[in-house]
C-alpha positions, 0 to 999 in steps of 0.5 A: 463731572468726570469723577461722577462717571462710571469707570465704562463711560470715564474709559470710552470718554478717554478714548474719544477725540475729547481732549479731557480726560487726558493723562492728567486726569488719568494720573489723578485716577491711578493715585486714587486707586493707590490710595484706596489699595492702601486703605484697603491693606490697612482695613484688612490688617485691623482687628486680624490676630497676630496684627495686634501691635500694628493695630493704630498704625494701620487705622491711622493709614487707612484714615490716611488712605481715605483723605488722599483717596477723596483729594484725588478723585478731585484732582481728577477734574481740576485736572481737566480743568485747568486744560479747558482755562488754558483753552478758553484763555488761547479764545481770548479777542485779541483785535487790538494791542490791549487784548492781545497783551491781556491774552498772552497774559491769560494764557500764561497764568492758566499755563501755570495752573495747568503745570501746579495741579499735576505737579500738586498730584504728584507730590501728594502721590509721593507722600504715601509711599511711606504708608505703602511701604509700611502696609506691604512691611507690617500689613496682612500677608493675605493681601501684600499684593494689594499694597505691591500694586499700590506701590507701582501705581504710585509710581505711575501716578507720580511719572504720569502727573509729571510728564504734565507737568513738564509739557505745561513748563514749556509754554511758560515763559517766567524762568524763575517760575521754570526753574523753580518747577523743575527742579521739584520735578527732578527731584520727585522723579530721581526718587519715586522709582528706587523707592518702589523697587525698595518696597517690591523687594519686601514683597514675599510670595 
């Protein structure tokens, strides 16, 4: 498992000719690292003086933090999951017209896997971006740093699955299906940069 592996061999894995771990995988990974940065903001605010009053919103993001935290070290191999059904879908026989329709078949559904679990990182990535703001906002000053990086790496998270999203939606020949993603994707990607601007710029050095 990909998310077993120290950060040495996950890195010399990505730079092989291998074609998992790709940038999906690596999308998953930045989320994590937001996530645990957030987490960590928060652990550093609880039981701090003059943080008193923040005291359970900062324990319910750290809890927040860790859920999403353990999510994408999954992701980080359903990722390059999803890649090798494709690839082994693309294997498929097809001597005869009823092997070639159950291939094309095949390789359509894994192609929709494929563009949903990034799309599902994606999402998730830009669901903490609320816990961000508010760790940058409310949290240690000693460590609003921390929470700044987790907003850019939320941001490149969020860009990064979405890229895999959209490469998958041009294989996809349900329309319906298509149009419904991209949307989403438009929607996530129109968002996710104006939002971190707002949270860099309550960031005080």
């Amino acid at each position: 498992m990909l998310a077993e592996m120290s950060v040495k061999a996950f890195l010399d894995e990505t730079a092989s000719s291998a074609s998992v771990p790709g940038g999906g995988s690596v999308a998953a990974l930045s989320a994590g690292v937001a996530a645990a940065l957030t987490e960590m903001v928060a652990n550093l605010t609880i039981g701090k003086k003059n943080y008193e009053d923040v005291e359970e919103e900062m324990k319910s993001i750290a809890a927040y933090g860790a859920k999403f935290r353990a999510k994408f070290v999954e992701d980080i191999d359903r990722d390059s999951d999803a890649f090798n059904e494709v690839m082994a879908a693309f294997k498929l026989p097809k001597a005869t017209d009823e092997e070639m329709e159950a291939r094309k078949a095949a390789i359509q559904e894994a192609t929709k896997k494929a563009a949903l679990v990034p799309l599902e990182v994606a999402r998730d990535a830009f669901s903490m971006m609320e816990s961000i703001a508010a760790v940058v906002e409310k949290g240690n000053k000693n460590a609003v740093t921390d929470g700044a990086v987790a907003a850019m790496m939320t941001r490149t998270a969020v860009l990064s699955a979405l890229y895999n999203v959209k490469i998958n939606l041009g294989s996809i020949k349900d329309q319906g299906f298509v149009t419904e993603v991209s949307k989403e994707v438009e929607a996530l990607e129109s968002k996710v940069g104006s939002i971190e601007q707002e949270i860099l710029s309550k960031v005080v050095l």
